[in-house]
C-alpha positions as CSV (number, residue, x, y, z in Angstrom):
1,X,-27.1,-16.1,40.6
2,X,-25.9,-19.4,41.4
3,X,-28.2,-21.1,43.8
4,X,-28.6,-24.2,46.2
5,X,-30.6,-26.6,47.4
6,X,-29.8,-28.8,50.5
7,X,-31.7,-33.1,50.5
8,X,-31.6,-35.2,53.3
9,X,-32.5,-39.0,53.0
10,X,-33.2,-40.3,56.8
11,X,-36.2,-43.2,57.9
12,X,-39.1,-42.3,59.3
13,X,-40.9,-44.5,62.2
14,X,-41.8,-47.3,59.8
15,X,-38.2,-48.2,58.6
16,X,-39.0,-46.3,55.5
17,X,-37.2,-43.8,53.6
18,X,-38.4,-39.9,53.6
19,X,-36.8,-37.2,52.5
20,X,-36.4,-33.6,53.8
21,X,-35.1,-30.3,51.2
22,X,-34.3,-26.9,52.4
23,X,-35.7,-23.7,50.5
24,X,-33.4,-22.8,47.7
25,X,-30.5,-20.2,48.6
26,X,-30.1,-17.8,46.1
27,X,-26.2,-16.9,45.0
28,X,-23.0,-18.3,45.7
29,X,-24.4,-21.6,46.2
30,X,-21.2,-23.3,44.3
31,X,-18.7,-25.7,46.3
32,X,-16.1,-23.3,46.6
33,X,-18.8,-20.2,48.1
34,X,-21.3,-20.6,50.3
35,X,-21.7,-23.8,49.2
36,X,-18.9,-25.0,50.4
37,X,-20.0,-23.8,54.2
38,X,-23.5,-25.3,54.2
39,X,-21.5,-28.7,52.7
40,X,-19.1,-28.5,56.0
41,X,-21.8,-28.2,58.0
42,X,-23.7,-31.2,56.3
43,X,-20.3,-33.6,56.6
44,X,-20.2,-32.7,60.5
45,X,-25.0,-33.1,60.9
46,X,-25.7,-36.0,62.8
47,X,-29.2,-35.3,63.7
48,X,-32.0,-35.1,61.6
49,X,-34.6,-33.7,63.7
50,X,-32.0,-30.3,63.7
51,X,-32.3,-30.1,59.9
52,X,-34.5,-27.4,60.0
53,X,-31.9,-25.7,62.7
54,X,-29.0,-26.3,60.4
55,X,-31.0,-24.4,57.8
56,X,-32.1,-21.5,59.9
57,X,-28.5,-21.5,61.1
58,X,-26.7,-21.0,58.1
59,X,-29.8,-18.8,56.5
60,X,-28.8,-15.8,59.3
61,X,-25.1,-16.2,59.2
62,X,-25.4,-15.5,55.0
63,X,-28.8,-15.1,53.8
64,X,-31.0,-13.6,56.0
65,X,-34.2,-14.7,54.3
66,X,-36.1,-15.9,57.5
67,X,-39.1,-17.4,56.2
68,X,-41.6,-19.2,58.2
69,X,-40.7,-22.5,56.0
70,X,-37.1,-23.1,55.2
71,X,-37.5,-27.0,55.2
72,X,-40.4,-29.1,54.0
73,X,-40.8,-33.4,53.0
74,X,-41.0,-33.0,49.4
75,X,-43.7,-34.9,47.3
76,X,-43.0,-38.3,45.8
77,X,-44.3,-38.6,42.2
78,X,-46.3,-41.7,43.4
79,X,-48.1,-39.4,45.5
80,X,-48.0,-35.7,44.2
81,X,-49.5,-32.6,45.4
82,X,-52.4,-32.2,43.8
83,X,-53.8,-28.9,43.8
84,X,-57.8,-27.5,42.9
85,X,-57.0,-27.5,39.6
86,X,-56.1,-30.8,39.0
87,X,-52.3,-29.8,38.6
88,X,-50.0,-32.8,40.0
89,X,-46.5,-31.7,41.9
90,X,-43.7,-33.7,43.3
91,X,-40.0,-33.1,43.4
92,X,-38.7,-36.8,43.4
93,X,-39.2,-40.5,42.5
94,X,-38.1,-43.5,44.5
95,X,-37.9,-47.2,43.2
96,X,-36.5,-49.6,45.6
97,X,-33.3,-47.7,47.0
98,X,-33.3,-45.8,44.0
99,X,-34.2,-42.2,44.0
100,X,-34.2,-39.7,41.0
101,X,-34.3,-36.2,42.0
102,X,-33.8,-34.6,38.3
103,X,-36.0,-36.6,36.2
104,X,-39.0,-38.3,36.9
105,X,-40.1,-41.5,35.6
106,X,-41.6,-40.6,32.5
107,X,-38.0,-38.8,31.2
108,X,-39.3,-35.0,32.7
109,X,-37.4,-32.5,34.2
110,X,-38.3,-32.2,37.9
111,X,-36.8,-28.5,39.0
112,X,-33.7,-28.3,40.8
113,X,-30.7,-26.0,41.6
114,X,-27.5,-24.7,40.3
115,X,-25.9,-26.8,43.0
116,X,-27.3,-29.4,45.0
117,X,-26.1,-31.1,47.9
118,X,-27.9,-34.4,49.0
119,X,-26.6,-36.5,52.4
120,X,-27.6,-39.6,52.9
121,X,-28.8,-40.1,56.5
122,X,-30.1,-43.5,56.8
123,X,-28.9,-47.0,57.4
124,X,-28.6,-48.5,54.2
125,X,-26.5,-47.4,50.8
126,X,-29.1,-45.7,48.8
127,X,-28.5,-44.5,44.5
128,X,-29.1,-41.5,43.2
129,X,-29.7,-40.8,39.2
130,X,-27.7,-38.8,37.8
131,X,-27.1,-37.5,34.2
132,X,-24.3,-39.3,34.4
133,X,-24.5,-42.5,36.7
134,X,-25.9,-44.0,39.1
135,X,-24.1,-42.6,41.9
136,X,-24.0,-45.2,45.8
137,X,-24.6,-43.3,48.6
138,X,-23.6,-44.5,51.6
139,X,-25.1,-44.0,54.7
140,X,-23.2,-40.1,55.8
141,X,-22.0,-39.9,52.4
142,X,-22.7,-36.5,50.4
143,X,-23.6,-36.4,46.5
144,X,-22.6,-33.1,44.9
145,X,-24.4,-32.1,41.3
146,X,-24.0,-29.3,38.7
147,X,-27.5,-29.3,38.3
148,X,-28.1,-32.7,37.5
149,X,-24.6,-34.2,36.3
150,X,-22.9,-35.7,39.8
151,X,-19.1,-34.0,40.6
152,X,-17.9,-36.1,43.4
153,X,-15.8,-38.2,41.2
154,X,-14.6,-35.8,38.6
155,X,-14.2,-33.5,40.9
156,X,-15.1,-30.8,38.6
157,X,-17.8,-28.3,39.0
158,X,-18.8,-25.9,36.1
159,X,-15.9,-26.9,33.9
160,X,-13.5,-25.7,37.1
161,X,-11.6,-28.0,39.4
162,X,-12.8,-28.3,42.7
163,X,-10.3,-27.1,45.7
164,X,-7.7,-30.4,46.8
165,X,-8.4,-28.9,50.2
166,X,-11.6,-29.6,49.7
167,X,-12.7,-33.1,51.2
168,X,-15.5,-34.8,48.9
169,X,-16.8,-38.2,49.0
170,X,-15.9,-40.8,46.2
171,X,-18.7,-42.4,44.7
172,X,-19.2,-46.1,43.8
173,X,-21.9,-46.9,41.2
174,X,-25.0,-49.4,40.7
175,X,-26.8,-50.9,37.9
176,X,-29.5,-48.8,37.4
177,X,-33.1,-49.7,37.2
178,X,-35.0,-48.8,34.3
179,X,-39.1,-47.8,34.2
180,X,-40.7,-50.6,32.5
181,X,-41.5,-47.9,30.0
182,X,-37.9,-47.7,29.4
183,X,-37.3,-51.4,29.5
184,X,-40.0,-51.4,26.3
185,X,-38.6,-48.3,24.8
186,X,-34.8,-49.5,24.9
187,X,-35.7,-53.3,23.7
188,X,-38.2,-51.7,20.8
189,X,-34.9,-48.9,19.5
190,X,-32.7,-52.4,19.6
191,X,-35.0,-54.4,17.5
192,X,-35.3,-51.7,15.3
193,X,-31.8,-51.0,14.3
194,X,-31.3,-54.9,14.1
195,X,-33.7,-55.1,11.5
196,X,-31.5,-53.0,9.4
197,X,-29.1,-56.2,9.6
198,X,-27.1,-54.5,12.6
199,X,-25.9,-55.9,16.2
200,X,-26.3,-53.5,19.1
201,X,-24.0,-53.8,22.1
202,X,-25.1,-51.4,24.9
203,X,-22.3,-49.5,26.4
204,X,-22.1,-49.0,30.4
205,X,-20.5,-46.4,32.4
206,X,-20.9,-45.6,36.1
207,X,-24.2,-48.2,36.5
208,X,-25.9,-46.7,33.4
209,X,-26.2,-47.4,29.6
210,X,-24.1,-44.4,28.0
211,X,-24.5,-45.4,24.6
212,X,-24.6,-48.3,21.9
213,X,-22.0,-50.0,19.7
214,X,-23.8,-51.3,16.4
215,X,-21.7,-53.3,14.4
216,X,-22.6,-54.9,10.2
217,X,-20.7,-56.1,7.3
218,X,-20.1,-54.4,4.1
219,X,-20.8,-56.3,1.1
220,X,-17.3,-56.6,0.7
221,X,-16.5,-58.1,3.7
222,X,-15.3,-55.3,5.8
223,X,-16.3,-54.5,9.8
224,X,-17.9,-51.7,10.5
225,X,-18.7,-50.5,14.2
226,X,-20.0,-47.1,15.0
227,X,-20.3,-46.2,18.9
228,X,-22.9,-43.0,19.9
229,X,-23.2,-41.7,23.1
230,X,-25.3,-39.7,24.8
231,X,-23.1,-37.6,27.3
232,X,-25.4,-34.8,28.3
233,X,-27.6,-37.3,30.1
234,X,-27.7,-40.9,30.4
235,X,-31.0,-41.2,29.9
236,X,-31.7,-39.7,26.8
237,X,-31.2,-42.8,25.6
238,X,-35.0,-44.0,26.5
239,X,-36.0,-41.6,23.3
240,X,-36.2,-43.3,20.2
241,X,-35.9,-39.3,19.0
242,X,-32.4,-39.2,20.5
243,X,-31.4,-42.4,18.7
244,X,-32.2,-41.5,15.3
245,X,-30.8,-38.1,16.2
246,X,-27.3,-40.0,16.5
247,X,-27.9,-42.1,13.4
248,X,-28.4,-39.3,11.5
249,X,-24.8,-38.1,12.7
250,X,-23.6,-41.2,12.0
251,X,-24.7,-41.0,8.6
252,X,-23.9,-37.1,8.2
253,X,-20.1,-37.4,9.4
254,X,-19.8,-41.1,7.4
255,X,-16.7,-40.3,4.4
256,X,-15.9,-42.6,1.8
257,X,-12.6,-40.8,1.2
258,X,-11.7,-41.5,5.3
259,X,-12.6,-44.8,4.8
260,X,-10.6,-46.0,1.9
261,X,-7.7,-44.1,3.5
262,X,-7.7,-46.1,6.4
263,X,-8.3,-49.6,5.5
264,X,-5.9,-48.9,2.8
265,X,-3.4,-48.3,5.1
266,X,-3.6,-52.2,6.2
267,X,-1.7,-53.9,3.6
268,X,-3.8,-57.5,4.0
269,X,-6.7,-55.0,2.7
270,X,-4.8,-53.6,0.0
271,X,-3.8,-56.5,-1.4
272,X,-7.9,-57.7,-1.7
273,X,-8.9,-54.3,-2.6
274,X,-8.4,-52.3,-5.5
275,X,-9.0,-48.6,-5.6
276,X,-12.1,-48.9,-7.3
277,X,-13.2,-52.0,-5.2
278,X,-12.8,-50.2,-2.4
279,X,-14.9,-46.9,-3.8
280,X,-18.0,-49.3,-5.0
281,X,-17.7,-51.1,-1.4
282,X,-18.2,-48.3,0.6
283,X,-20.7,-46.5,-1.7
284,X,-22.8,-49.3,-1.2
285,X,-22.5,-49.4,2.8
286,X,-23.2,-45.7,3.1
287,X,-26.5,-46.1,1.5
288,X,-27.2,-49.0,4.0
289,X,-26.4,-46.3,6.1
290,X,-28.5,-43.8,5.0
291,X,-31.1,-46.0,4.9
292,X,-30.7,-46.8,8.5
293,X,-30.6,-43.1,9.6
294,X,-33.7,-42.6,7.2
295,X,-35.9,-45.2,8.3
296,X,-35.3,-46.0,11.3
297,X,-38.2,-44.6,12.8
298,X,-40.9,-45.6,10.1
299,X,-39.5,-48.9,11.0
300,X,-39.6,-48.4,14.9
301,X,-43.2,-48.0,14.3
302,X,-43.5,-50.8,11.4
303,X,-42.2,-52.6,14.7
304,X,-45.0,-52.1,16.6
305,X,-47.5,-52.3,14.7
306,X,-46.3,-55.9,13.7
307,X,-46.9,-56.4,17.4
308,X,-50.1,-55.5,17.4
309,X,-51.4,-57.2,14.8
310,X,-49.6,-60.3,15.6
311,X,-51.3,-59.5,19.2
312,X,-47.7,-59.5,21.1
313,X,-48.0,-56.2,22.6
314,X,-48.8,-56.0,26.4
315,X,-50.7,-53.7,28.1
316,X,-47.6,-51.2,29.2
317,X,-46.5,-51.1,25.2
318,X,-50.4,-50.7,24.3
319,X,-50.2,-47.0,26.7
320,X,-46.7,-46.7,24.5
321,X,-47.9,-47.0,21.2
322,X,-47.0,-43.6,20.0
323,X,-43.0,-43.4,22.3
């Protein structure tokens, strides 16, 4: 069953932001269903003390749950639910204008739906996180997600096209701020692979670090750049796991044979680099490679420990020691 979950983002009497969610509907929640009818009547809401009407509204024309709460102000993970045994609950983080819905802080999946519709109803551009971007809303501008990937700009929704009749809002993008967590993380994986003799280029796309470039030298001279993404989500990227995951695939898809082929194919190379040049070159480099994919997170931790006994971690990376 596909279901649905409706956010609003409005101010509260204090100038600050609060957000309201429906209950979660429970089939044909995609875009081009009964989505798309509870995202018309989003695009035409202007009132957000008739949120809870809009909801009751559209539950008896499809649904018919009725329940006595169809709309609620979520917990923020700064301030959870607690309940008597202790358990914390909260369905979003905020930092700044920045608000994660799919993920809390510490990398965790907070539930959500199939399809989720989120309008923001405030009076300043807002971002939402999204496993892929950073997505600007705008005050009266909808996000759209496939769970947690945003569609507004691919205009794709479950690997199917969405509708040209079907009016959605394109999305600008902002740099995204990182946990101080993930600050240490990311700076700790980058320091790592550079101590393998490596440079590491981040690479950005829609406000968020999708990936890394990491570039050496063979012993002969040649370049070598690899690129690794991380296209299911962003933010998988804050796990040193992930990283040596994507080394290791670097290291596992590496030829020798591929290589030679192609460099040979540039005559200025040919002419420096006999056959068998070529072969010792590039068995050398993939055993720097392998060593890389290996290592990397024995030295990650080699890393930190050097910080600690050279007293140069802080407080946050002490709570860290063992991401």
């Amino acid at each position: 069953m596909h279901r649905g979950t409706v956010f609003i983002i409005t101010k509260d009497k204090d100038n600050k932001f609060e957000i309201q969610k429906s209950t979660e509907f429970n089939g044909g929640m995609g875009i081009e269903n009964l989505g798309g009818a509870i995202y018309d009547m989003l695009k035409n809401f202007k009132e957000p003390l008739l949120f809870d009407a809009m909801i009751r509204d559209f539950d008896e024309r499809y649904f018919k749950y009725g329940d006595e709460v169809m709309t609620y102000f979520p917990d923020e993970q700064h301030n959870p639910y607690i309940d008597k045994e202790g358990n914390e609950y909260f369905e979003y983080s905020q930092t700044e204008n920045q608000f994660k819905f799919f993920k809390d802080d510490n990398g965790e999946y907070i539930y959500t739906s199939d399809s989720n519709y989120i309008k923001n109803m405030s009076d300043e551009d807002i971002t939402v996180v999204c496993s892929n971007g950073n997505y600007v809303l705008k005050p009266n501008q909808i996000l759209i997600t496939d769970y947690n990937e945003c569609v507004n700009n691919t205009r794709m929704t479950f690997g199917e096209k969405i509708d040209e009749k079907i009016e959605v809002d394109e999305l600008s993008t902002k740099e995204y701020i990182p946990t101080r967590k993930q600050e240490i993380i990311l700076d700790n994986i980058i320091k790592t692979i550079e101590s393998f003799n490596y440079s590491v280029s981040p690479i950005y796309e829609n406000g968020m670090i999708s990936g890394m470039e990491i570039e050496t030298w063979t012993n002969g001279g040649v370049d070598m750049i690899h690129t690794f993404y991380f296209c299911d989500d962003y933010q998988e990227l804050y796990d040193k796991e992930n990283v040596n995951k994507q080394l290791q695939e670097l290291f596992d898809n590496f030829s020798i044979d591929d290589e030679i082929d192609m460099y040979r194919q540039d005559a200025n190379y040919k002419s420096n680099f006999t056959i068998s040049q070529s072969l010792e070159d590039f068995t050398e480099y993939q055993k720097r490679l392998e060593d890389l994919a290996n290592n990397f997170t024995t030295k990650y931790h080699e890393l930190i420990y050097q910080k600690f006994m050279n007293n140069e971690l802080q407080k946050e990376e002490m709570q860290l020691w063992n991401l």
